[in-house]
mmCIF file as gemmi writes it, N, C-alpha and C atoms, coordinates in Angstrom:
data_model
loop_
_atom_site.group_PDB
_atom_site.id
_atom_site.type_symbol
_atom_site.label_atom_id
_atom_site.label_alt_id
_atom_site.label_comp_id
_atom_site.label_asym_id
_atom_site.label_entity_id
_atom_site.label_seq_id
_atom_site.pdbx_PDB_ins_code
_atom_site.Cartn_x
_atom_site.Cartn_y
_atom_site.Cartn_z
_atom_site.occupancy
_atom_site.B_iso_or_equiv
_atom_site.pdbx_formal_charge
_atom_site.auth_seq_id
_atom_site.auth_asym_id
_atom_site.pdbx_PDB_model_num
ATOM 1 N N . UNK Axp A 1 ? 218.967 75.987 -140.977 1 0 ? 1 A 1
ATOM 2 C CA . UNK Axp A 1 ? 218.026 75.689 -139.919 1 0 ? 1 A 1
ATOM 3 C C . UNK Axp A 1 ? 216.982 76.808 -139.863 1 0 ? 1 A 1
ATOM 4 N N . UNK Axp A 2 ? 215.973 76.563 -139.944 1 0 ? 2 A 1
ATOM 5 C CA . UNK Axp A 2 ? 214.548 77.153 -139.672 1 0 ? 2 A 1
ATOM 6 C C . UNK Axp A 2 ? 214.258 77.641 -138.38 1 0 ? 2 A 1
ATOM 7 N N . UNK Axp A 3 ? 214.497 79.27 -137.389 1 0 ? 3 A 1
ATOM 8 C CA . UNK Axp A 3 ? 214 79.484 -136.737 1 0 ? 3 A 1
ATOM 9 C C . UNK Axp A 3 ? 212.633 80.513 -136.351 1 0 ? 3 A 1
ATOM 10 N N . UNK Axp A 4 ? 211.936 80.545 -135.34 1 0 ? 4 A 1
ATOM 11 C CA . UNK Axp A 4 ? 210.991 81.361 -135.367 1 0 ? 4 A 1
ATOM 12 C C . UNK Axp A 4 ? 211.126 82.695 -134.312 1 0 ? 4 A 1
ATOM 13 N N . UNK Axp A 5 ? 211.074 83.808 -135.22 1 0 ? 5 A 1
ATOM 14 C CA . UNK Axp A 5 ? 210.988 84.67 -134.691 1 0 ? 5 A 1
ATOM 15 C C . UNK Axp A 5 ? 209.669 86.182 -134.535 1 0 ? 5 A 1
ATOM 16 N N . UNK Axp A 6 ? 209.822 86.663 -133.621 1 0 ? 6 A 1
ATOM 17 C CA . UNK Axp A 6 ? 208.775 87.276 -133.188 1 0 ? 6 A 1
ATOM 18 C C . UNK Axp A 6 ? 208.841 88.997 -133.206 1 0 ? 6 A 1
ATOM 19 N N . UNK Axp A 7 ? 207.447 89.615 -133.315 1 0 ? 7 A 1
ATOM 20 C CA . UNK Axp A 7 ? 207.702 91.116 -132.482 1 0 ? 7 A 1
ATOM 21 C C . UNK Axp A 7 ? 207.504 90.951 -131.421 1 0 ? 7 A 1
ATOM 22 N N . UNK Axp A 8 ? 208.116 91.858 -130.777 1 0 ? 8 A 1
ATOM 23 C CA . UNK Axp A 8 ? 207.815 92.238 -129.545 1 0 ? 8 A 1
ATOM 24 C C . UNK Axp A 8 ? 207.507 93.789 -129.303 1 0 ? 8 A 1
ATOM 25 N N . UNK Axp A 9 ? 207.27 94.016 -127.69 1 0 ? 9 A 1
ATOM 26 C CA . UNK Axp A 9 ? 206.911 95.557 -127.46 1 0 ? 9 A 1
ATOM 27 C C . UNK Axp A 9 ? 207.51 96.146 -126.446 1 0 ? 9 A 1
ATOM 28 N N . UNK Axp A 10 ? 208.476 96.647 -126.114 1 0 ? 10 A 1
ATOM 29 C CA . UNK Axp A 10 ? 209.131 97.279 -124.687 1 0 ? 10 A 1
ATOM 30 C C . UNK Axp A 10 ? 208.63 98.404 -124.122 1 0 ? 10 A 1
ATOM 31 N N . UNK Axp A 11 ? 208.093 98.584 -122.995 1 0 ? 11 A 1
ATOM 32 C CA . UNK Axp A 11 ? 207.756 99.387 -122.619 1 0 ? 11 A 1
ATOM 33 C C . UNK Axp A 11 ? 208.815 100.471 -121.986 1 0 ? 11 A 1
ATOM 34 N N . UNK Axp A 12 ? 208.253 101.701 -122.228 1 0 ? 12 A 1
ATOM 35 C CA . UNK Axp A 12 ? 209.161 103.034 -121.787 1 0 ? 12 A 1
ATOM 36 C C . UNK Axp A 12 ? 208.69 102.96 -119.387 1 0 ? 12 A 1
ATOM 37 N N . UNK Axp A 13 ? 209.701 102.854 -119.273 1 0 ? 13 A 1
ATOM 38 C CA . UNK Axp A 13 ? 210.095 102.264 -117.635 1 0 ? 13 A 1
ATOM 39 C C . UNK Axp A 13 ? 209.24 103.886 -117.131 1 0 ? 13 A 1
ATOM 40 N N . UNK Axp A 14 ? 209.877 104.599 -117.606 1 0 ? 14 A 1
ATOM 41 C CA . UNK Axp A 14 ? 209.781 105.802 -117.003 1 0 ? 14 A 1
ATOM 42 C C . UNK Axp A 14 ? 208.014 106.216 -117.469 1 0 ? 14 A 1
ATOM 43 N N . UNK Axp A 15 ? 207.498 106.329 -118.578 1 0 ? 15 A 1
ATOM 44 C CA . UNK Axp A 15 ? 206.409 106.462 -118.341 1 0 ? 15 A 1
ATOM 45 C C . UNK Axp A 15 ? 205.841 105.146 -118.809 1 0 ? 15 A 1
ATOM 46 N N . UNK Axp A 16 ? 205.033 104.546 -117.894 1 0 ? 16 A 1
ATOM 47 C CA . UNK Axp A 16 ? 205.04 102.527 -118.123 1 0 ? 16 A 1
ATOM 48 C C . UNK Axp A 16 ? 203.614 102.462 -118.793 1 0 ? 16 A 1
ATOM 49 N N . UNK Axp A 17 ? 203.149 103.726 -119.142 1 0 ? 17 A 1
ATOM 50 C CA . UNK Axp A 17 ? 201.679 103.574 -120.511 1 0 ? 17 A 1
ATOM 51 C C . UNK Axp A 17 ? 202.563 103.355 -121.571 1 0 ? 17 A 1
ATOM 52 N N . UNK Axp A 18 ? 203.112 103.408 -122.45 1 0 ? 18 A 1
ATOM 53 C CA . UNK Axp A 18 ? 203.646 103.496 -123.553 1 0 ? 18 A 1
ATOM 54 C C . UNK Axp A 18 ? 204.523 102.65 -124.056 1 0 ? 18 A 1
ATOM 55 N N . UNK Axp A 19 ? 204.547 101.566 -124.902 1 0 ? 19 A 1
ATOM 56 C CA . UNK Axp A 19 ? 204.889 100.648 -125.413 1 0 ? 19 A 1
ATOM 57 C C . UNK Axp A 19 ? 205.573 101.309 -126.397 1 0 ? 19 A 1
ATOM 58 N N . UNK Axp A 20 ? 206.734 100.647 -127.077 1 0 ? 20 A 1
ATOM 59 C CA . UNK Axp A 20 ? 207.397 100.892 -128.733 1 0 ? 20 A 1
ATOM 60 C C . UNK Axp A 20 ? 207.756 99.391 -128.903 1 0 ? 20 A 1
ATOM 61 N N . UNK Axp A 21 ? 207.546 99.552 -130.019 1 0 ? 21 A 1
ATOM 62 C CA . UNK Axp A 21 ? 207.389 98.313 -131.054 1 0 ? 21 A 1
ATOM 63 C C . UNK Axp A 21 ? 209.126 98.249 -132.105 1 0 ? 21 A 1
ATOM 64 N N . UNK Axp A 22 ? 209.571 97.668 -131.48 1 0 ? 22 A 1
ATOM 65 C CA . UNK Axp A 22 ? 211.063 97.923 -132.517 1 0 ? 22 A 1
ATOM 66 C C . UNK Axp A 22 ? 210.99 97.722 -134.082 1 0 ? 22 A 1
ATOM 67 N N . UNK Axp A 23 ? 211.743 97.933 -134.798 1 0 ? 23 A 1
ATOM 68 C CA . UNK Axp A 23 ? 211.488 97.456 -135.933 1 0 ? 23 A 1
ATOM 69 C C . UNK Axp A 23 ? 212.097 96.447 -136.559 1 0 ? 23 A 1
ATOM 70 N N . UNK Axp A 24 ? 212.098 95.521 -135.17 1 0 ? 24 A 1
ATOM 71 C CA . UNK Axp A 24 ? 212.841 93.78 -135.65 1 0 ? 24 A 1
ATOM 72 C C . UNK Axp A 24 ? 211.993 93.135 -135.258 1 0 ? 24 A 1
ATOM 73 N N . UNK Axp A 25 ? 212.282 91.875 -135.731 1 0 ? 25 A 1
ATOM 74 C CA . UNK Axp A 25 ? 211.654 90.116 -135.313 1 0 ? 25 A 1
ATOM 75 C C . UNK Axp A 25 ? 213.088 89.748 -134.553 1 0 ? 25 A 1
ATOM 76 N N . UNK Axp A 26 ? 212.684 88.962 -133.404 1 0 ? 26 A 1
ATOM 77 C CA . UNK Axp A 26 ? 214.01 88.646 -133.162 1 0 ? 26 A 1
ATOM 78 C C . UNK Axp A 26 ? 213.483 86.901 -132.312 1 0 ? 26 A 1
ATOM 79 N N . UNK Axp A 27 ? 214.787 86.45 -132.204 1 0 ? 27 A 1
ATOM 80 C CA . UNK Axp A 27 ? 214.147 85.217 -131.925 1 0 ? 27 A 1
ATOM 81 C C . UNK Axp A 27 ? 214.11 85.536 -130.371 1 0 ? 27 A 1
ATOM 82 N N . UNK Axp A 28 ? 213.409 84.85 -129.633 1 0 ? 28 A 1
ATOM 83 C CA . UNK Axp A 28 ? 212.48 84.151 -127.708 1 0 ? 28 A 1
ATOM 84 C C . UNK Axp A 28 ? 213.405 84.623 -126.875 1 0 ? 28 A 1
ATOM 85 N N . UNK Axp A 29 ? 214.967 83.953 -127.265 1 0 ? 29 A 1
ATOM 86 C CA . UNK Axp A 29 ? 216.022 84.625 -125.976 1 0 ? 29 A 1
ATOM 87 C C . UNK Axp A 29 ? 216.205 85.564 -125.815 1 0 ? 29 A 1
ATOM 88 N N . UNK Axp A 30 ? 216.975 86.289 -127.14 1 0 ? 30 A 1
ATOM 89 C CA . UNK Axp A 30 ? 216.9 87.485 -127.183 1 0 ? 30 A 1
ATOM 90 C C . UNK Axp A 30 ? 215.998 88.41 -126.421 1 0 ? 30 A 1
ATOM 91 N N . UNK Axp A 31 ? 214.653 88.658 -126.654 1 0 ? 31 A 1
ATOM 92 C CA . UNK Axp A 31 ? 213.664 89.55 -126.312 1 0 ? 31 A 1
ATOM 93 C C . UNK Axp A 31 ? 213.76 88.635 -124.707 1 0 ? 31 A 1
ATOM 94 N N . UNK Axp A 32 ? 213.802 88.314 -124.269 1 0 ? 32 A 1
ATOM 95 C CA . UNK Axp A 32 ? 213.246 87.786 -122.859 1 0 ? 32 A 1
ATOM 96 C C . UNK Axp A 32 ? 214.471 88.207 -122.018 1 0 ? 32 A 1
ATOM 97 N N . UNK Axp A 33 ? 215.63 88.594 -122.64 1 0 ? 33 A 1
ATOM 98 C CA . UNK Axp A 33 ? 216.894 89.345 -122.417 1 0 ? 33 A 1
ATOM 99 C C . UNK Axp A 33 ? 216.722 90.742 -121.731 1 0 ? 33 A 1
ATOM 100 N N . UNK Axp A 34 ? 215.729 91.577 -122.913 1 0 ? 34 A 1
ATOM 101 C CA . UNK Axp A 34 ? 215.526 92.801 -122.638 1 0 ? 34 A 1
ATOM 102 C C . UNK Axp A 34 ? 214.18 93.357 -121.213 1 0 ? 34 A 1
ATOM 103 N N . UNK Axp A 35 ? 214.979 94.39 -120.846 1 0 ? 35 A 1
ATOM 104 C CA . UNK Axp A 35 ? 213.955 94.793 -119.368 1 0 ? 35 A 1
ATOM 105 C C . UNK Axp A 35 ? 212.975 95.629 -120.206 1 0 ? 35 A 1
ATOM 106 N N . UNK Axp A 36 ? 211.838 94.873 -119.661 1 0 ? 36 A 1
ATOM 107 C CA . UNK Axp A 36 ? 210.406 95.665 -120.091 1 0 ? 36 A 1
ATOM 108 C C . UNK Axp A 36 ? 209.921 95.132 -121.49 1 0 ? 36 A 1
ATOM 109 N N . UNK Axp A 37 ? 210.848 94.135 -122.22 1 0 ? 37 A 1
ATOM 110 C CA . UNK Axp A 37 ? 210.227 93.627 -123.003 1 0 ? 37 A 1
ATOM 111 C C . UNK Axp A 37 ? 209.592 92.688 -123.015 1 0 ? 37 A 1
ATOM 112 N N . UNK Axp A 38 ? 207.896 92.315 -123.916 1 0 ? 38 A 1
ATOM 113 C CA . UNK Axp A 38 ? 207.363 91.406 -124.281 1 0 ? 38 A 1
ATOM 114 C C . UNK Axp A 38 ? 207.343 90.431 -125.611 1 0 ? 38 A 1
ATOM 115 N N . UNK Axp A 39 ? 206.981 89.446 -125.648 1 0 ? 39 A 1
ATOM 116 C CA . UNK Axp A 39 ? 206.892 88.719 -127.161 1 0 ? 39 A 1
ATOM 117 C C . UNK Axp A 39 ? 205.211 88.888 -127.337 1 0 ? 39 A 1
ATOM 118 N N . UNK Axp A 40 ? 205.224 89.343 -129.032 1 0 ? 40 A 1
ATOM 119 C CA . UNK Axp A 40 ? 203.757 89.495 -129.377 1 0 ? 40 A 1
ATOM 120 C C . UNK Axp A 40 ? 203.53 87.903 -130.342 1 0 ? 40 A 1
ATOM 121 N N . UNK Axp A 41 ? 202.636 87.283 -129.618 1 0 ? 41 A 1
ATOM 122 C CA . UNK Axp A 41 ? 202.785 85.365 -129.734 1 0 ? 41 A 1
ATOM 123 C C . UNK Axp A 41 ? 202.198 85.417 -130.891 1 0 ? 41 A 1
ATOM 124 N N . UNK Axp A 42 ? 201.177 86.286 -131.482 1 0 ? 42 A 1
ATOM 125 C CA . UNK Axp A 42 ? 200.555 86.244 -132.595 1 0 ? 42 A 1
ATOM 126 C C . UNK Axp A 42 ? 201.457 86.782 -134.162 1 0 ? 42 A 1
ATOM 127 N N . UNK Axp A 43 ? 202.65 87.333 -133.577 1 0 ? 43 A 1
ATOM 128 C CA . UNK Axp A 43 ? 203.434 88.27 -134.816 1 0 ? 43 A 1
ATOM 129 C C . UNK Axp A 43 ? 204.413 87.358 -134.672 1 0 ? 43 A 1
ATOM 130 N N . UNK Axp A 44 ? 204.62 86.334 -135.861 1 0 ? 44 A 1
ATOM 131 C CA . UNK Axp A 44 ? 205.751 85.984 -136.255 1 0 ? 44 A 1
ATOM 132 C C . UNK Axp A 44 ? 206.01 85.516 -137.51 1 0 ? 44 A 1
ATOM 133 N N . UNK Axp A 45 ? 207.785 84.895 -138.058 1 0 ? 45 A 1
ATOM 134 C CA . UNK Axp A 45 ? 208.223 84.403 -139.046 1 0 ? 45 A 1
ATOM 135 C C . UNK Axp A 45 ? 208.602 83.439 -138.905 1 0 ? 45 A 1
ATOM 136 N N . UNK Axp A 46 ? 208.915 82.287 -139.629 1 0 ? 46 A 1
ATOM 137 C CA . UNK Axp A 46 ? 209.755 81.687 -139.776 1 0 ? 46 A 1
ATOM 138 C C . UNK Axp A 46 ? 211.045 82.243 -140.771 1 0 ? 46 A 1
ATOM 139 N N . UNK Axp A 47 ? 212.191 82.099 -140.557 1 0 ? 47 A 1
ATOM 140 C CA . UNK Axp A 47 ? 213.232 82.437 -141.086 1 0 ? 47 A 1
ATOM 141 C C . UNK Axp A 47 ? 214.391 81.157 -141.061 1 0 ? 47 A 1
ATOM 142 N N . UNK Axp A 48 ? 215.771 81.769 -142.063 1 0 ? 48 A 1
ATOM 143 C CA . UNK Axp A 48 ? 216.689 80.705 -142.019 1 0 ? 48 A 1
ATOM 144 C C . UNK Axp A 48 ? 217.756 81.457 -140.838 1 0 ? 48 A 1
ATOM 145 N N . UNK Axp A 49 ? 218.535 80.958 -140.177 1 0 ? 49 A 1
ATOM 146 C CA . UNK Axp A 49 ? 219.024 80.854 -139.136 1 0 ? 49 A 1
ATOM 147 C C . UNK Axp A 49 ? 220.563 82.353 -139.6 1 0 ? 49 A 1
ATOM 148 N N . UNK Axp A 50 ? 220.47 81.806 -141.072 1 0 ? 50 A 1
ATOM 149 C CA . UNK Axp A 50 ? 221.37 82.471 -141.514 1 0 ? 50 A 1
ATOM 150 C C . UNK Axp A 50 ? 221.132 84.502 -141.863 1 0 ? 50 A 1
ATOM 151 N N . UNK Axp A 51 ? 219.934 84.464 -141.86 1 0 ? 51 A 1
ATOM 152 C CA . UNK Axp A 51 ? 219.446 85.885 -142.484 1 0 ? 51 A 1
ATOM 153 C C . UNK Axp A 51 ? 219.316 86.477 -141.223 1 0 ? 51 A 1
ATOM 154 N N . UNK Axp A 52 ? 219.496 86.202 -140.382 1 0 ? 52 A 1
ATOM 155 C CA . UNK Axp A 52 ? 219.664 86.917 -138.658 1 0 ? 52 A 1
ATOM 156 C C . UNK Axp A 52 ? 220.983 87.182 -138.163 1 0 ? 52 A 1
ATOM 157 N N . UNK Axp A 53 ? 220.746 88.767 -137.613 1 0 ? 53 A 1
ATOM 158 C CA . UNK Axp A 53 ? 222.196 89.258 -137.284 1 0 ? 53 A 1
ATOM 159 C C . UNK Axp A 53 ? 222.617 88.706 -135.978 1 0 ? 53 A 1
ATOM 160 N N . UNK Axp A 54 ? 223.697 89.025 -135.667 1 0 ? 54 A 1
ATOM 161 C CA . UNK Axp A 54 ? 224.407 88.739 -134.139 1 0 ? 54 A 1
ATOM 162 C C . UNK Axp A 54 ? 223.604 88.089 -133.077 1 0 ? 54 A 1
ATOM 163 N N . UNK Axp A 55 ? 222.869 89.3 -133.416 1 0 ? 55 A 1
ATOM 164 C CA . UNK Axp A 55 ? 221.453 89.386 -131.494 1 0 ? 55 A 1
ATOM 165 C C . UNK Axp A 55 ? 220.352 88.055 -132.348 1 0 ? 55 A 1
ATOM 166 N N . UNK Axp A 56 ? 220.018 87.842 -133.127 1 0 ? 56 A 1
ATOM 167 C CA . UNK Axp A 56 ? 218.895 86.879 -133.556 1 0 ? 56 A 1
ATOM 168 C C . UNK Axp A 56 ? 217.841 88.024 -133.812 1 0 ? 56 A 1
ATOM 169 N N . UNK Axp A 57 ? 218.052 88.912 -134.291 1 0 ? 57 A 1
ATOM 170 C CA . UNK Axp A 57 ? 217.238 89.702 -135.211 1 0 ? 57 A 1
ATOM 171 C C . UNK Axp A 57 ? 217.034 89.708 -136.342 1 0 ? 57 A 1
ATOM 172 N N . UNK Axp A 58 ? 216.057 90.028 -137.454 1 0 ? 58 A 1
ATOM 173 C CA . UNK Axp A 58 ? 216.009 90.35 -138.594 1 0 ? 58 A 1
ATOM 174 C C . UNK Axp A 58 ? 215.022 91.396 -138.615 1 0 ? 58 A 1
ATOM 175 N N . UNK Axp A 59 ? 215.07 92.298 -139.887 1 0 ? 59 A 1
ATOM 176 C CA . UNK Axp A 59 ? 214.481 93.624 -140.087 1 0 ? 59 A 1
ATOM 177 C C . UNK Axp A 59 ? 212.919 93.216 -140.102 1 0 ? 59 A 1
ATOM 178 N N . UNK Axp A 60 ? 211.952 94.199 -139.933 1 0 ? 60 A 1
ATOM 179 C CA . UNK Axp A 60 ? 210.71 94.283 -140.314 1 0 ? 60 A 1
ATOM 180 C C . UNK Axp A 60 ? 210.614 94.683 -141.538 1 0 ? 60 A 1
ATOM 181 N N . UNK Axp A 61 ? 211.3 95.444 -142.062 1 0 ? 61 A 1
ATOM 182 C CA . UNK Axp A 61 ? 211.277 96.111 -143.671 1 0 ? 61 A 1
ATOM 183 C C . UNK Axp A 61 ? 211.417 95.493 -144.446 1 0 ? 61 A 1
């Protein structure tokens, strides 16, 4: 199965200028999971369902 996954950007809470960019794609639930994280709608893959770990991640590398 073919899903789509995304970057996203979490922002640091404590100082809330500063974004980090993880170094995964992960699929919609996931990231909408995390506090302070966003989905970047323009950065994505399609992938097989299978090449994604646990969380619905796969590497950027």
């Amino acid at each position: 199965m073919r899903l789509t996954v995304f970057r996203y950007k979490v922002w640091d809470l404590q100082n809330d200028d500063q974004a980090q960019i993880p170094d995964f794609y992960a699929v919609r639930e996931y990231i909408e999971q995390l506090e302070g994280a966003s989905v970047i709608e323009d950065d994505y893959l399609e992938v097989d369902e299978s090449d994604l770990d646990v969380y619905g991640r796969i590497s950027s590398n």
